[in-house]
MMTF fields as JSON, N, C-alpha, C and O atoms, coordinates in Angstrom:
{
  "mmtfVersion": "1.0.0",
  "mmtfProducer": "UNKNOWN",
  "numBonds": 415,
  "numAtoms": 416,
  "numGroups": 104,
  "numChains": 1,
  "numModels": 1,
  "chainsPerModel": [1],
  "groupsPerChain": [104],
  "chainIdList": ["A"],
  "bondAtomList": [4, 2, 8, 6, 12, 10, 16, 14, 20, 18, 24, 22, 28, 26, 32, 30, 36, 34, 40, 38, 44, 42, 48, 46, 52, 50, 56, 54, 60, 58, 64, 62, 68, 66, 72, 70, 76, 74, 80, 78, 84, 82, 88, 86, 92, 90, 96, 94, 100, 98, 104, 102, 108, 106, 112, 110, 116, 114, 120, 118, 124, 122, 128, 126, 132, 130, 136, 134, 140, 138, 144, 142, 148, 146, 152, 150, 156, 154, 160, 158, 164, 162, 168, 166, 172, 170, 176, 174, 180, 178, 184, 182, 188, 186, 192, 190, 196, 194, 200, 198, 204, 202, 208, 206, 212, 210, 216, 214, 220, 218, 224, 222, 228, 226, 232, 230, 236, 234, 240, 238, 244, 242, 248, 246, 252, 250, 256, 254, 260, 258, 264, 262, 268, 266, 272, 270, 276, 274, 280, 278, 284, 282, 288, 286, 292, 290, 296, 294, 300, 298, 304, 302, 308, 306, 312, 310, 316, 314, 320, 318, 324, 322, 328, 326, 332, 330, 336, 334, 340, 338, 344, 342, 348, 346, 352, 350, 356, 354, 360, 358, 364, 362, 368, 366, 372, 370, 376, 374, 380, 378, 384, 382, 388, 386, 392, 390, 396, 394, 400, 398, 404, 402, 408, 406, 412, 410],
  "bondOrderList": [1, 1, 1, 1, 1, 1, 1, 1, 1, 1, 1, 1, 1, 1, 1, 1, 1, 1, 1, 1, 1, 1, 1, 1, 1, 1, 1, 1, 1, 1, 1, 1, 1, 1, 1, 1, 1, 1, 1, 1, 1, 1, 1, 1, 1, 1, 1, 1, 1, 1, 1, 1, 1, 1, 1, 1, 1, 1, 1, 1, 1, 1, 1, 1, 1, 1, 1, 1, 1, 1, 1, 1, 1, 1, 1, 1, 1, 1, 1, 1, 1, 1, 1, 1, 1, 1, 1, 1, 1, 1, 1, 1, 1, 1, 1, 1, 1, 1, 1, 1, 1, 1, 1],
  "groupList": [{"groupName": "UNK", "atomNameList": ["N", "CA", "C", "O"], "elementList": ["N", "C", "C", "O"], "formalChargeList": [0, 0, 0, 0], "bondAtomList": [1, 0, 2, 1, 3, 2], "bondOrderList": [1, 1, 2], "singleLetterCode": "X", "chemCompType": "L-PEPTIDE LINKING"}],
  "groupTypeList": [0, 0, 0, 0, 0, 0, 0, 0, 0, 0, 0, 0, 0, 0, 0, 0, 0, 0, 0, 0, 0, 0, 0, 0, 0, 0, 0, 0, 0, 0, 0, 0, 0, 0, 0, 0, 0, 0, 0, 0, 0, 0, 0, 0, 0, 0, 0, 0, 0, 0, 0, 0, 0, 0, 0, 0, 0, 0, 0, 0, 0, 0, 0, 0, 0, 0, 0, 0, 0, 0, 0, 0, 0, 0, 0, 0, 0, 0, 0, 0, 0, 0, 0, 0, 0, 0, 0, 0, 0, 0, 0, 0, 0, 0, 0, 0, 0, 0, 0, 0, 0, 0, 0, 0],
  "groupIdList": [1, 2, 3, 4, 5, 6, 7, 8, 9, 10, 11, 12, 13, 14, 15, 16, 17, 18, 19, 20, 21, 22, 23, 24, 25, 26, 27, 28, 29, 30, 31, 32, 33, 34, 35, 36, 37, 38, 39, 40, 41, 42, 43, 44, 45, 46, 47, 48, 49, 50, 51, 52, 53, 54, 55, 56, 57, 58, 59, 60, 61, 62, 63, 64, 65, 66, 67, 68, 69, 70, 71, 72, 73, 74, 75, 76, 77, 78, 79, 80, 81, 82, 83, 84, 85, 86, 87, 88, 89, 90, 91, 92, 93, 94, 95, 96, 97, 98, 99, 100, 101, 102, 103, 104],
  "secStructList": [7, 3, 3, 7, 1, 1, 1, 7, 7, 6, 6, 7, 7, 3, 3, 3, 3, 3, 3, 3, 3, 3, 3, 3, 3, 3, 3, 3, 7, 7, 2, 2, 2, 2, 2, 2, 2, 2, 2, 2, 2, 2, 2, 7, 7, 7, 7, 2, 2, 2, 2, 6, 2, 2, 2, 2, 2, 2, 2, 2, 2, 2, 2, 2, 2, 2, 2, 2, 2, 2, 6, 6, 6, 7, 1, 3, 3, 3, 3, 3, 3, 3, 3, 3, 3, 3, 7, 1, 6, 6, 3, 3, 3, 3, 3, 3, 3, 3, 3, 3, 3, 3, 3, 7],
  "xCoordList": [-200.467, -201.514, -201.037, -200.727, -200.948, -200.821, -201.996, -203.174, -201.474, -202.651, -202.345, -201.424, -202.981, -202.472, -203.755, -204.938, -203.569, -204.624, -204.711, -205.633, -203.895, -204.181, -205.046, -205.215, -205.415, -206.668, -206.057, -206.618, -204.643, -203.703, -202.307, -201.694, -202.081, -200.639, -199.543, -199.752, -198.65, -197.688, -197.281, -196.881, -197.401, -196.706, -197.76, -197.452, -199.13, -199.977, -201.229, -201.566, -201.911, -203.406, -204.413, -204.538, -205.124, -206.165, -207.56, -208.344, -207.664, -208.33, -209.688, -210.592, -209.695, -210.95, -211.26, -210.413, -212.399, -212.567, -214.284, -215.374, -213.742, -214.335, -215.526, -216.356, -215.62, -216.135, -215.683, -214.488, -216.113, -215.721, -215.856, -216.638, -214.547, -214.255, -213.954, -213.505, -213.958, -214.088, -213.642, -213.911, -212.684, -212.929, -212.808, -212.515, -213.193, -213.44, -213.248, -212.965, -213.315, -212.828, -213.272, -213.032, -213.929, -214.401, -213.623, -213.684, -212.694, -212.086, -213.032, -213.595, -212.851, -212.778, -211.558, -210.526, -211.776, -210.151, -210.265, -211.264, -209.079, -209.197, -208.946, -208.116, -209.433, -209.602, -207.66, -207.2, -207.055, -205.222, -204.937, -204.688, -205.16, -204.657, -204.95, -204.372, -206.017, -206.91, -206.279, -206.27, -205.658, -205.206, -203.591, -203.214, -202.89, -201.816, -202.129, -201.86, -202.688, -203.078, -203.479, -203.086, -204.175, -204.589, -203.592, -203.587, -202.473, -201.286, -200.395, -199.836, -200.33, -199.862, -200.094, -199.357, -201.51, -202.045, -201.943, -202.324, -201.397, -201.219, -199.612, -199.365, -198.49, -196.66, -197.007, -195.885, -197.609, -197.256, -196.781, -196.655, -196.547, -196.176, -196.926, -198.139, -196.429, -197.051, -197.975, -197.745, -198.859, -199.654, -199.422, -200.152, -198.637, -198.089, -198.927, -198.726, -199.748, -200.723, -201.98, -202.662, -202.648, -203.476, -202.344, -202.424, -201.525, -201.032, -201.038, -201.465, -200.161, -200.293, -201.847, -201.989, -202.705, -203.948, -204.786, -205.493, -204.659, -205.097, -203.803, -204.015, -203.347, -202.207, -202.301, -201.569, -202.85, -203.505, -204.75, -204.823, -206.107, -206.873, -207.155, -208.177, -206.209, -205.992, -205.273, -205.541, -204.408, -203.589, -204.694, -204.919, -205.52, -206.732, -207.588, -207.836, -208.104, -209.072, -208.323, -208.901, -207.29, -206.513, -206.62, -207.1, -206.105, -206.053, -207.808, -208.023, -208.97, -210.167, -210.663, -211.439, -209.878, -210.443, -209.787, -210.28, -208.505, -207.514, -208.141, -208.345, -208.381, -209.042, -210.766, -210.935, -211.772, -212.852, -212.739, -213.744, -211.546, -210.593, -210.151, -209.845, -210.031, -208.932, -210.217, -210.188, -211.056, -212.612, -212.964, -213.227, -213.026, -213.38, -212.707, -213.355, -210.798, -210.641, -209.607, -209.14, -209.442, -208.647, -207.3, -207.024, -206.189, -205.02, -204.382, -203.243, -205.411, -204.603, -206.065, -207.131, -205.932, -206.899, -206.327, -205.246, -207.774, -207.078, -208.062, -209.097, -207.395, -208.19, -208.821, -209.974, -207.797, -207.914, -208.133, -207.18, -208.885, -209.351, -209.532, -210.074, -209.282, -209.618, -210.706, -210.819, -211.683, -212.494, -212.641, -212.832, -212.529, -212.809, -214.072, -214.295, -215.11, -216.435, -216.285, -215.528, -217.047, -216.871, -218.443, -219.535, -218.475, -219.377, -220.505, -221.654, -219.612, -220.497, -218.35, -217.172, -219.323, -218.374, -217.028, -217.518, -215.658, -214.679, -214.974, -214.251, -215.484, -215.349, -215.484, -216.085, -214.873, -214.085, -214.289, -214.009, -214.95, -214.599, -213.581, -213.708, -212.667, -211.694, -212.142, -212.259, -212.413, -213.031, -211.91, -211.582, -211.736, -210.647, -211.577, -212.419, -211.526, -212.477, -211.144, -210.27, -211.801, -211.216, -211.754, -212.39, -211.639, -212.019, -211.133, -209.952, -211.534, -210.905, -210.372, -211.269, -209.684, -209.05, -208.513, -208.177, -208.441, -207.334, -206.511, -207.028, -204.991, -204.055, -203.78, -203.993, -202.872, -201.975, -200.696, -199.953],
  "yCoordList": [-42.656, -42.257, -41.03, -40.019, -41.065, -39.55, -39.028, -39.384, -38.247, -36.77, -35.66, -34.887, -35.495, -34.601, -33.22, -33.45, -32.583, -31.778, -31.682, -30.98, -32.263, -32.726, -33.968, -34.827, -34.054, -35.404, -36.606, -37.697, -36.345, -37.438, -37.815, -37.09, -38.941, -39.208, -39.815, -40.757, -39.101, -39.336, -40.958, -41.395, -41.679, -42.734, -44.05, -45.228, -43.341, -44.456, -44.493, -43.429, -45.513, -45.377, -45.606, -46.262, -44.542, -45.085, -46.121, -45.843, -47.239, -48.169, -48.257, -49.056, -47.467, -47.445, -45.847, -45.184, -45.506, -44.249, -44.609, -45.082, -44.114, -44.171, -42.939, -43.231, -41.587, -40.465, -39.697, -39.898, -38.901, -37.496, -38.162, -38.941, -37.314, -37.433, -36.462, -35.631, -35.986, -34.87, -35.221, -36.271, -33.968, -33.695, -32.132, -31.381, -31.827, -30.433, -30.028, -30.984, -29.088, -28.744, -27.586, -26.711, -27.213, -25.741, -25.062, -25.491, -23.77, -23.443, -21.871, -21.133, -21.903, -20.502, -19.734, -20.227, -18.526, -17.779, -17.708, -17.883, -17.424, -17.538, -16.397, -15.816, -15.782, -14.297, -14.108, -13.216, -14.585, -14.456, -13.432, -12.231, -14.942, -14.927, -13.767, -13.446, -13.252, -11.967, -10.386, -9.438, -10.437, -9.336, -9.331, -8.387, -10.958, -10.413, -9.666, -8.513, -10.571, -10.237, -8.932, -8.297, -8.369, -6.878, -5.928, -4.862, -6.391, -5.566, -5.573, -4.556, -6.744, -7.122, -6.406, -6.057, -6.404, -5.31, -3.532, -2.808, -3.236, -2.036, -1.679, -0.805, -2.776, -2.708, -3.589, -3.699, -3.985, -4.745, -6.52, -7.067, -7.314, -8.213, -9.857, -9.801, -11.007, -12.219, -12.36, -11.753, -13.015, -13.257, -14.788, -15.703, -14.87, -16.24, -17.021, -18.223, -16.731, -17.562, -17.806, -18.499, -17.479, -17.424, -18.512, -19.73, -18.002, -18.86, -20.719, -21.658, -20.649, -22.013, -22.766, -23.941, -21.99, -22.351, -22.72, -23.727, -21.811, -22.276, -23.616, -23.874, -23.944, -24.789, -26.055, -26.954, -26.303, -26.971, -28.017, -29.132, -26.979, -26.839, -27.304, -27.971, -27.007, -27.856, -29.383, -30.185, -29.776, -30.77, -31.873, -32.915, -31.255, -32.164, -32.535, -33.724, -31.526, -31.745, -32.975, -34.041, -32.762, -33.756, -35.268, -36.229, -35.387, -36.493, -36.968, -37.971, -35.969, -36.45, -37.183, -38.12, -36.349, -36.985, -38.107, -38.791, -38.352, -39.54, -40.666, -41.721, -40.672, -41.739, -42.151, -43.261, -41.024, -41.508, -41.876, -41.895, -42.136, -42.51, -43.879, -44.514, -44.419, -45.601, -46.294, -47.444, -45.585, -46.693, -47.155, -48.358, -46.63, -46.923, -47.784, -48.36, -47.962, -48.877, -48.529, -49.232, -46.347, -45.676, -45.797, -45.726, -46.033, -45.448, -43.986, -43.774, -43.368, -42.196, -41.143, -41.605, -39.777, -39.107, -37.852, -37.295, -37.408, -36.594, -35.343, -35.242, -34.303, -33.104, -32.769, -32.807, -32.515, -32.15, -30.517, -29.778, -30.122, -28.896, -28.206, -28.936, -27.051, -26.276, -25.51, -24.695, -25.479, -24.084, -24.05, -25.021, -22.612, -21.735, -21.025, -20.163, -21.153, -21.047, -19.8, -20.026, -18.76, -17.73, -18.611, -18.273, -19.193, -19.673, -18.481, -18.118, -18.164, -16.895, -16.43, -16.788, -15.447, -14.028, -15.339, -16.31, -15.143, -15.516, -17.329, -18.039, -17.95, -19.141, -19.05, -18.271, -19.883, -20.413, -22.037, -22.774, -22.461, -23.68, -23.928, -23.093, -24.693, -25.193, -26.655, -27.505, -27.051, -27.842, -28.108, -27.375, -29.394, -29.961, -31.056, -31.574, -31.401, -32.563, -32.696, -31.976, -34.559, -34.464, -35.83, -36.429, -36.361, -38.032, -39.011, -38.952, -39.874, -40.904, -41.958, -41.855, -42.909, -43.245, -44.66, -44.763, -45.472, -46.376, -46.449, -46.467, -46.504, -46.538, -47.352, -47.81, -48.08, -48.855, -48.507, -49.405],
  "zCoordList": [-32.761, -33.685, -34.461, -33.83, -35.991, -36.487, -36.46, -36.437, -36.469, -36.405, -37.574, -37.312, -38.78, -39.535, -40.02, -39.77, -40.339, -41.566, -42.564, -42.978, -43.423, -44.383, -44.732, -43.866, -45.551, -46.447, -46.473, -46.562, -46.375, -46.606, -45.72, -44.937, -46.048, -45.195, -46.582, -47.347, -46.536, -47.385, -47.234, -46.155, -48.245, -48.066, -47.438, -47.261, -47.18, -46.166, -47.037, -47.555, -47.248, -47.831, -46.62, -45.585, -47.496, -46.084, -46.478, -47.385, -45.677, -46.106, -45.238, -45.483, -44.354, -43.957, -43.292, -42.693, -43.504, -42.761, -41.715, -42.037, -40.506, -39.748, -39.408, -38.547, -40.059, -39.635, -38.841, -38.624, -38.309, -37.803, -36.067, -35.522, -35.575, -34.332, -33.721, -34.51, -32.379, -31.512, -30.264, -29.681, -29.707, -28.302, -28.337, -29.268, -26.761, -26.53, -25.069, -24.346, -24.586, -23.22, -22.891, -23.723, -21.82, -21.395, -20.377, -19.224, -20.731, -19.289, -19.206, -20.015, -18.046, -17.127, -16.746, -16.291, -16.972, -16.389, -14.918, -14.219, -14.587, -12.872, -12.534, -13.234, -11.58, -10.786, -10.651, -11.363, -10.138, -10.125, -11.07, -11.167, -12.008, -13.55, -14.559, -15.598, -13.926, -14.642, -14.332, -15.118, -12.66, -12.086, -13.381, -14.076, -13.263, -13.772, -15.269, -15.607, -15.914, -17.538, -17.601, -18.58, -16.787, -16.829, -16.683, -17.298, -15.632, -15.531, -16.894, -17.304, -17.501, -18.451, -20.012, -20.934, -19.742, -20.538, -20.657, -21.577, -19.588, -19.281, -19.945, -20.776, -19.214, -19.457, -21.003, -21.497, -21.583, -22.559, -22.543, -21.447, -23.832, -23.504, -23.714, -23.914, -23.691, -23.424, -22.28, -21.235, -22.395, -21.114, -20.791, -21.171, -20.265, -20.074, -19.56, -19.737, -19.018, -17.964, -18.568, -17.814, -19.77, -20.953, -21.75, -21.593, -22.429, -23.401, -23.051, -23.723, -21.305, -20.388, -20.684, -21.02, -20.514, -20.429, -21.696, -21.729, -22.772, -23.74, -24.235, -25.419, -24.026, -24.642, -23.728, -24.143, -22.842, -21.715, -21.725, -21.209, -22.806, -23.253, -24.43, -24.588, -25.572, -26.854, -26.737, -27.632, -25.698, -25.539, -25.163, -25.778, -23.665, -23.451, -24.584, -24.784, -25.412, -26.721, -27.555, -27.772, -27.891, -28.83, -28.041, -28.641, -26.584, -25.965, -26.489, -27.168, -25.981, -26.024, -27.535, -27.726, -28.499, -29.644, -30.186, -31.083, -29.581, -29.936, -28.97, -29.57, -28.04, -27.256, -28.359, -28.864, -28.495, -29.071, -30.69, -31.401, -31.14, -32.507, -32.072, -33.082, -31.246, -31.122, -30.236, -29.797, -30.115, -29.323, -30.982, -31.002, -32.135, -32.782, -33.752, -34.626, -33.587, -34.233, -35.557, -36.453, -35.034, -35.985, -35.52, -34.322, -36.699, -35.912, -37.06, -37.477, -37.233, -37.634, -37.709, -38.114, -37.285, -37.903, -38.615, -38.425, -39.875, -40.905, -40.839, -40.181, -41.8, -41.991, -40.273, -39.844, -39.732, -38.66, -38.111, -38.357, -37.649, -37.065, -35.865, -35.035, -35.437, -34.344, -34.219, -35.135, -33.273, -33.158, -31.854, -31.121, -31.463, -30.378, -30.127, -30.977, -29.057, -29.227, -27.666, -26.722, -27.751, -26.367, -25.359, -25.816, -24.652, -23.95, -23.128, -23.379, -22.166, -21.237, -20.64, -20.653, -20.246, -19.949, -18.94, -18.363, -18.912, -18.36, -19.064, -18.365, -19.78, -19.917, -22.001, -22.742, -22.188, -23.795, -23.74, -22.795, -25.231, -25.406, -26.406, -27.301, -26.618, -27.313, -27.82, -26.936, -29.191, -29.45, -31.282, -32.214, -30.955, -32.185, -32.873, -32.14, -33.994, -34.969, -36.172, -36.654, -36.312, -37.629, -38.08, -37.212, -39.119, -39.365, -38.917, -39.258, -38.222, -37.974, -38.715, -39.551, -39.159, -40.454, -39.967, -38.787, -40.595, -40.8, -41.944, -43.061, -41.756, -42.664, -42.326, -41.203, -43.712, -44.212, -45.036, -45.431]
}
């Protein structure tokens, strides 16, 4: 399935559009993960264990919205998007949309 953000696919028409499609994912940070990041915060640096997680988080969202895309019959979705929503204190939603499409 492509997946793009742009309106368009070079080279492909799109002959049917299906509407807007979604997945999303809610994490929590984990008590560990929080001691290192805090130290981390102090020496400086990547927080490797945040980055793992949000990247974890977006991969699931994409799987979620490529599966409710291909229930419908798309094999490509466009104008594709991210948003990040703060839920309650230690928890984030990660939430991706885009239209579902058929090309040719």
């Amino acid at each position: 399935m492509i997946i793009t953000t742009s309106s368009s696919i070079p080279g492909k028409e799109i002959k049917k559009s299906f509407g807007i499609v979604r997945g999303n994912t809610v994490r929590a940070r984990h008590i560990g993960k929080d001691i290192i990041a805090a130290f981390k915060n102090i020496v400086g640096g990547e927080v490797e264990e945040y980055t793992k997680l949000l990247a974890e988080s977006r991969e699931q969202s994409i799987d979620r919205m490529m599966e409710q895309a291909k229930e419908l019959g798309a094999n490509a979705i466009v104008d594709t998007r991210f948003s990040t929503s703060y839920i309650m204190q230690n928890a984030s939603e990660i939430m991706v949309y885009g239209t579902a499409v058929f090309i040719g």
